[in-house]
C-alpha positions in Angstrom: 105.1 72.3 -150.5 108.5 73.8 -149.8 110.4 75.8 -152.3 113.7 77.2 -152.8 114.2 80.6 -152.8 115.1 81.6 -156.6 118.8 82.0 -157.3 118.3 85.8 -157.8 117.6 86.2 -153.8 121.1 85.6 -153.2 122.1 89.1 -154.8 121.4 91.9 -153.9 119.5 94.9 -156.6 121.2 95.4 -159.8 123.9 98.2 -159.4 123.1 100.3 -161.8 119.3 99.9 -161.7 119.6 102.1 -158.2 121.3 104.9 -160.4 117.7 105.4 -162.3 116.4 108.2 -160.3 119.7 110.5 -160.6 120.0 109.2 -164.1 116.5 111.1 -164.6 117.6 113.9 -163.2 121.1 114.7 -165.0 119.1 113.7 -168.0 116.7 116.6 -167.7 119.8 119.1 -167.9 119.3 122.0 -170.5 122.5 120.5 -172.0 121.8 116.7 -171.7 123.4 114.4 -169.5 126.8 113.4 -169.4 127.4 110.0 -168.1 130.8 109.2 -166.4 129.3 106.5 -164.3 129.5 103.3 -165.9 132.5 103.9 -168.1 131.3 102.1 -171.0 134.0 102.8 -174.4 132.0 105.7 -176.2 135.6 105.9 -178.8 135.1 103.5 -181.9 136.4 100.2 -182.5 139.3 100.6 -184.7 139.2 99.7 -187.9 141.8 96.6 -188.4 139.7 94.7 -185.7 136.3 95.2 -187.6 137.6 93.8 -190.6 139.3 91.2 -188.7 135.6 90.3 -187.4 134.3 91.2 -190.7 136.4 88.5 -192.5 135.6 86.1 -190.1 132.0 86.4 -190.3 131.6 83.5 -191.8 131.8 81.1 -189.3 128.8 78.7 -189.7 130.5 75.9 -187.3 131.1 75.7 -183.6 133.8 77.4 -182.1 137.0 76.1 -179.8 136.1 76.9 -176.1 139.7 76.8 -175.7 140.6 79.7 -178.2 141.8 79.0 -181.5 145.4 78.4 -182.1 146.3 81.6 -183.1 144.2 83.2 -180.1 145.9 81.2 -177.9 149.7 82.5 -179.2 148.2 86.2 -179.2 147.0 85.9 -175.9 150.1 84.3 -174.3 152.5 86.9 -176.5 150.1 89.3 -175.3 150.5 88.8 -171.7 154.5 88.1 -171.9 154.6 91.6 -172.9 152.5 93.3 -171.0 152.7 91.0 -167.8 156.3 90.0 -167.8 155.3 86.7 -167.5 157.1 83.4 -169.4 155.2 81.7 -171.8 156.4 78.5 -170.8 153.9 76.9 -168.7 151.4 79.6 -169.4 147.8 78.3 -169.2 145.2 80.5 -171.6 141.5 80.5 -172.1 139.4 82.9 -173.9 136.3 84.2 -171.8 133.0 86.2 -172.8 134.4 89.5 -171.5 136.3 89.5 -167.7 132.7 89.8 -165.6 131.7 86.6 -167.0 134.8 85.2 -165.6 134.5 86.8 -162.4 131.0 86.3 -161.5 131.7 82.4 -162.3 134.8 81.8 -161.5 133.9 80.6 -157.4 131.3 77.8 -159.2 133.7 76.9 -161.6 135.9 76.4 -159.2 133.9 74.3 -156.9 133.5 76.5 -154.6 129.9 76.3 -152.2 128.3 76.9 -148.4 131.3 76.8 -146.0 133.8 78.7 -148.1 135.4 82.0 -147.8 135.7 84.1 -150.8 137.8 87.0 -149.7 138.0 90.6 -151.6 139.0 94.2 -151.4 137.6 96.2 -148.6 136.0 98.6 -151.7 135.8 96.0 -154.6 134.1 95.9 -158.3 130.4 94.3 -156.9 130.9 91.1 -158.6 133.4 89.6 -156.9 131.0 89.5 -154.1 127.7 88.5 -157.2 129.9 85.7 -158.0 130.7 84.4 -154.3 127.2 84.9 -153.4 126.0 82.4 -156.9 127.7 79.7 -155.6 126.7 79.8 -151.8 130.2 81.1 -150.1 130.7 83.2 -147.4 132.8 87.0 -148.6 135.5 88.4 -146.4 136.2 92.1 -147.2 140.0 92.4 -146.1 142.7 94.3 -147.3 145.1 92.6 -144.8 146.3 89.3 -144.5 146.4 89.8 -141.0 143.0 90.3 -141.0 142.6 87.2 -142.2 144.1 85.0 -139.5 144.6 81.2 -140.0 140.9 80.6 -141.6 141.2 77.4 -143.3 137.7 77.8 -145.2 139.4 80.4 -147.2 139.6 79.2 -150.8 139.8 82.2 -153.3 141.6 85.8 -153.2 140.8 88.5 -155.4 142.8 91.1 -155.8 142.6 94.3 -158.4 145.4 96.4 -159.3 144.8 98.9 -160.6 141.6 99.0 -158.5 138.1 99.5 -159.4 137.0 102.2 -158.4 140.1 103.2 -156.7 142.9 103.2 -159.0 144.9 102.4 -156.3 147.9 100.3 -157.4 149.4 97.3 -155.2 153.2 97.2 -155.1 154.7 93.6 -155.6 156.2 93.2 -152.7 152.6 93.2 -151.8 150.7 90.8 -154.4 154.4 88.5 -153.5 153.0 88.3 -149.9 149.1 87.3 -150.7 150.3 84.5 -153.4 152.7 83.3 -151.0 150.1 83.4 -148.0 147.2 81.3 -150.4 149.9 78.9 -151.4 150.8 78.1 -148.2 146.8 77.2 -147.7 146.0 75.9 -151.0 143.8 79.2 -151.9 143.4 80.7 -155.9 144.8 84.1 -156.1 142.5 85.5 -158.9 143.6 89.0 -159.6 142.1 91.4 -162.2 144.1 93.0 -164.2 141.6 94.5 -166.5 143.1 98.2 -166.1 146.8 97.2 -166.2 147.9 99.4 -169.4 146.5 102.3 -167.6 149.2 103.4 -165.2 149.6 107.1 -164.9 151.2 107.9 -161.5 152.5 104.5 -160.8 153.6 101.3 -163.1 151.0 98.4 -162.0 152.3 94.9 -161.9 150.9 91.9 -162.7 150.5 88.8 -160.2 152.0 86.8 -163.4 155.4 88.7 -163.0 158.1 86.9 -161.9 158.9 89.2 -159.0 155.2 88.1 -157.8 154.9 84.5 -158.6 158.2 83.8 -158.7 158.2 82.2 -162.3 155.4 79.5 -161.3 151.8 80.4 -162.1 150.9 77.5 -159.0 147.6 78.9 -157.6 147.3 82.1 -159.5 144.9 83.1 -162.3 145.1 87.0 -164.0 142.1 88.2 -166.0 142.3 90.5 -168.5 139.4 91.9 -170.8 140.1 94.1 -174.3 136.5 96.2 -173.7 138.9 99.2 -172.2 142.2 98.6 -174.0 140.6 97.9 -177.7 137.2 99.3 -177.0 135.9 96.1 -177.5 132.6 96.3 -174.7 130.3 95.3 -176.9 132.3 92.2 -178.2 132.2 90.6 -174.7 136.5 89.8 -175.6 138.1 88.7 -172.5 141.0 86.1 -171.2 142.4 84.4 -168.0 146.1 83.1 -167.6 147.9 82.0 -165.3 148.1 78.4 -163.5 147.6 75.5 -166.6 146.1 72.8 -164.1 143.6 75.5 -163.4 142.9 76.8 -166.8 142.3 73.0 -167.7 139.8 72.5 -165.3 138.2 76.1 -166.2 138.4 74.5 -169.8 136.9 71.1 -169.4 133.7 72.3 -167.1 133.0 75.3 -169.8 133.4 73.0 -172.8 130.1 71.3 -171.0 128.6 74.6 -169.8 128.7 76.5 -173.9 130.8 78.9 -172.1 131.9 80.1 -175.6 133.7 83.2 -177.5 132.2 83.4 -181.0 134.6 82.9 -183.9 134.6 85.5 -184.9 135.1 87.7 -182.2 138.3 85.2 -181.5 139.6 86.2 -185.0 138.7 89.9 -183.7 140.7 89.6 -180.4 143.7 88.1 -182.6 143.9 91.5 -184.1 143.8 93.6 -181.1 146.3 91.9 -179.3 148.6 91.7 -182.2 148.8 95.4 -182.7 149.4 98.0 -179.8 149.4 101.4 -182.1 145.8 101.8 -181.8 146.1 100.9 -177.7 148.7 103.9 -177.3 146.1 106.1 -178.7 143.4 104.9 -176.9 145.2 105.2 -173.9 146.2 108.3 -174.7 142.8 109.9 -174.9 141.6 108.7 -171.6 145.3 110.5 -170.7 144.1 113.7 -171.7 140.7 113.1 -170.6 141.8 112.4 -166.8 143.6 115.4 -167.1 140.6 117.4 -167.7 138.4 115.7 -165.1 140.8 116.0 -162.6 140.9 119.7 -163.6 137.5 120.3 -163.1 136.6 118.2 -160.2 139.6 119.5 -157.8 138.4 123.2 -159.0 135.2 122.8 -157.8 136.4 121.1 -154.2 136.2 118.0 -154.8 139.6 115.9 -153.2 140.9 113.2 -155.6 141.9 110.1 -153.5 144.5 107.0 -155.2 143.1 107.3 -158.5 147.4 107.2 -159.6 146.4 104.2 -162.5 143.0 102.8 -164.1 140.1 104.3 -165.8 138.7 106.4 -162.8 138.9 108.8 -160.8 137.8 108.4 -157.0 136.6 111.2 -155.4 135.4 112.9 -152.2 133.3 115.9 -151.0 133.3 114.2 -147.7 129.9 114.2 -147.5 127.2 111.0 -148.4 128.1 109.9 -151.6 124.2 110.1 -152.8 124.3 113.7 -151.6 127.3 114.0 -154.4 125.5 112.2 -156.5 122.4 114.0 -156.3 124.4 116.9 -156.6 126.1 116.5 -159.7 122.8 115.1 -161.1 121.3 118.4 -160.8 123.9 119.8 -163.1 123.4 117.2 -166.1 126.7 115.0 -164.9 125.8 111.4 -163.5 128.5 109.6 -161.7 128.6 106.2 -159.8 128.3 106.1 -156.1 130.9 104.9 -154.0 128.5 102.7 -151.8 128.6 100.8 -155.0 131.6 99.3 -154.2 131.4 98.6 -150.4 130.8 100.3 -147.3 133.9 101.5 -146.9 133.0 104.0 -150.0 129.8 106.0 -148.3 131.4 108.9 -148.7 133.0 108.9 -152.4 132.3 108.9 -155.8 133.4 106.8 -159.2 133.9 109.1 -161.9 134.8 107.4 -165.4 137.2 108.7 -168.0 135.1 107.2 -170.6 132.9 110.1 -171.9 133.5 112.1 -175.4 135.8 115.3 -175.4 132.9 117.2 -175.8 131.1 115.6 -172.8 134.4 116.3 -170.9 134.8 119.8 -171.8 131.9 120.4 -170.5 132.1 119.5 -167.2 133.9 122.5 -165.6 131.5 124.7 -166.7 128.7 122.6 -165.4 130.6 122.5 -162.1 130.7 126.2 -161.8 126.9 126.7 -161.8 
């Protein structure tokens, strides 16, 4: 009898699953291990958005896939602001957190065998996770001109502010790929999960007008609060952009459950409505980079892009598992750049997401 080969041979080992041995290690520290390699939110979720879920705890029926009302408005007020974009025209959907999204959006989009999925040259892994669920082939291209006039491509990601990178893409830039995909009846999806976290450069959002050119034809942004609001653990994400796009996204997941819980939707209502308490969340991964940056240049490391996002991407030019290893032995576990692509063998992720007491520590630890 012939059998298919399980779904889970098409991917490759977990990511972090290939950190356990270094993990071991940094744990063993005389001080304990810091962790700056996943950057999970260790700040707490403020407190107007746990009453907000609180209140709406009662919620004994099913949920809209499509958002509630007022999540919808939030969202698309949200992402006028933030995104410059028009709400006229806007299409919205709530999503369980931004890698959900991401790892499904090539299915959802009918994508399969014979299509191109194309993504950064170093790129968050599941770009690739989600091309490889649904059978496509991945391009890893930072060019269009490295593209040429493939007609099997069908979806573009891009990520500005990158993961891991933090490198930011200027407009003129994300103008050029949305115009190229048009022109070939490709998605642009672009990421935009780190877009309030500029520090040495203002990112931009595909949904601008200076990018899309006030039509959202083709182009979907995705956006996720578990940075912004600290909201990891409430799985609170969103895509906007194109409506005939979102609809379709909307019809398939109304069949598929693919469902944010109400009251998590009442939750995402309140962080999106009030920006106070993502100034001073922002503000503490400020200082915090500050510090890393600090401690990591002091001790030779060279910090490469890293000018926006929730990282900071660095090099001893040397095998990044040699780095890794090397940190690991001083209690500090970071991510290695391999992670993310070939093209990162010889860097390191290092996450702003640790406590001030964690990352007060580290240039001490550095200078053993």
């Amino acid at each position: 009898m012939n059998r298919r080969a399980p779904v889970s041979s098409r991917l490759p080992d977990f990511t972090w699953d290939t950190l356990d041995a270094a993990a071991a290690t940094a744990a063993a520290h005389p001080g304990g291990l810091i962790n700056l390699s996943m950057g999970t939110p260790v700040d707490p979720v403020p407190p107007m958005i746990r009453q907000a879920l609180a209140d709406a705890s009662n919620a004994p029926g099913y949920p809209l896939t499509a958002g509630t009302p007022a999540l919808r408005d939030a969202i698309a007020a949200w992402v006028a602001r933030a995104c410059g974009a028009g709400v006229d025209g806007l299409g919205v959907l709530p999503t369980i957190g931004s890698k959900e999204l991401v790892a499904w959006l090539p299915t959802l989009l009918g994508l399969g065998p014979g299509d191109i999925v194309v993504v950064p040259s170093i790129a968050y892994p599941t770009y690739e996770d989600g091309a490889r669920l649904a059978g496509a082939t991945v391009v890893r291209a930072d060019s269009l001109t490295a593209l040429g006039p493939d007609p099997r491509v069908r979806l573009v990601w891009v990520n500005s502010p990158g993961n891991p990178t933090g490198r930011v893409l200027p407009a003129a830039h994300l103008r050029k790929v949305v115009d190229w995909a048009r022109e070939r009846g490709a998605v642009v999806a672009s990421d935009e999960c780190y877009l309030p976290l500029g520090w040495d450069a203002e990112p931009v959002s595909v949904l601008s007008t200076e990018v899309c050119g006030g039509s959202y034809e083709g182009v979907l942004a995705v956006h996720s609060l578990s940075k912004r609001s600290n909201l990891a653990g409430y799985r609170a994400g969103f895509v906007a952009g194109d409506p005939a796009l979102v609809a379709e996204l909307l019809k398939i997941r109304k069949h598929a459950g693919m469902i944010v819980p109400a009251p998590v939707q009442a939750a995402m209502v309140a962080a999106l409505g009030d920006q106070a308490h993502a100034d001073e969340q922002r503000e503490r991964y400020r200082a915090r980079r500050e510090r890393l940056r600090a401690a990591f240049t002091g001790a030779g490391f060279t910090v490469e892009h890293s000018e926006a996002g929730l990282y900071l991407w660095l090099t001893r030019d040397e095998d990044c598992w040699e780095t890794v290893d090397w940190l690991a032995r001083r209690g500090i576990l970071v991510a290695a750049g391999v992670f993310y692509g070939p093209a990162g063998a010889r860097h390191v992720r290092v996450a702003l997401t640790e406590s001030d007491e964690h990352v007060a520590a580290v240039a001490d630890r550095l200078r053993d």
